[in-house]
Structures are given as structure tokens and as C-alpha cells.
N, C-alpha and C positions, 0 to 999 in steps of 0.2 A: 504494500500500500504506500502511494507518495501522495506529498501535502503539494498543491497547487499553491503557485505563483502569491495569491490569496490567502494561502493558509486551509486552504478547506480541504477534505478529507470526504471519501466516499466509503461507506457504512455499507458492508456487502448483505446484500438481499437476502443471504442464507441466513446472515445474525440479526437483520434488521426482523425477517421472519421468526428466528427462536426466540426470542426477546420481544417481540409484538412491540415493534418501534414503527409507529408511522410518523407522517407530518405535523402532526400536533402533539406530539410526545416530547416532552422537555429534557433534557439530558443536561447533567452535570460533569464537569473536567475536575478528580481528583490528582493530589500529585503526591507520591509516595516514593520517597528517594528518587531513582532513575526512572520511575515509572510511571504513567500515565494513565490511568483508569477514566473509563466514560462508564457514569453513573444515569441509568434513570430516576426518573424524578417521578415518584409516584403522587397523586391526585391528592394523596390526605398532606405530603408536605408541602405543595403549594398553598393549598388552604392554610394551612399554621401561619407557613409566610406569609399571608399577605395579612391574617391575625397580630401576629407579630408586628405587623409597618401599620397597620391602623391602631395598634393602642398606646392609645392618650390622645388621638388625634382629636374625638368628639368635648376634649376637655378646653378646648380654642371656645372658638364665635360661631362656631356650626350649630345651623337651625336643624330641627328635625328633617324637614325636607332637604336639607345637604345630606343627611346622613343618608337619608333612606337612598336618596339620588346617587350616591360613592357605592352603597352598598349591592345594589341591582345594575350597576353600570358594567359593560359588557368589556370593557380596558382592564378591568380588575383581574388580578389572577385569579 
């Protein structure tokens, strides 16, 4: 496997298949001494995350309708 010009890297279809990686699947770069691990990012840690960057945010000037409007907005992780 070679990194393009870019830097970008193509994910072979056999692993992208055993691993049920499509285009909306979020992938993490660990680094472990000389090594490079690509992590999946499964659905409940996006959720925490984005748990984790909204709290304390409602403790500002935000009306209920900002909250509700941040919370069903489709940009959110």
C-alpha cells in the first residue's frame, strides 16, 4: 500500500468488507511507537463526544430554542 502525493491511502475492499467500513464510518489514527493503527469509531463514542463539547455550553445566554435548535441540528455529531 502507498500514501498518495496527498497523503491519502486506499483501504482494500476485503478489510473495508470484514470490518463493515463504509463512507460514513468514522475512523481514528492511533500511534503506538512505530506503528500506526486505524481505529473505528463506533456510534456510542461519537455520541459521548459530542456530550463531552456541549457540557456547560447551555450554562452561556442560550435560550431554550438554541438549545433545542444545537440539539436536532443535523452538523452535530
Amino acid at each position: 500500500m502507498r500514501i498518495t502525493a496527498d497523503g491519502q491511502i486506499t483501504i482494500p475492499s476485503e478489510i473495508r468488507e470484514v470490518l463493515n467500513i463504509s463512507p460514513d464510518v468514522e475512523l481514528a489514527f492511533e500511534i503506538e511507537g512505530d506503528r500506526l493503527y486505524l481505529k473505528k469509531i463506533q456510534p456510542a463514542d461519537k455520541i459521548s463526544t459530542w456530550i463531552d463539547t456541549m457540557r456547560g455550553c447551555a450554562a452561556g445566554n442560550l435560550t431554550t430554542e438554541q438549545i433545542i435548535t444545537l440539539t436536532r441540528s443535523d452538523d452535530n455529531p
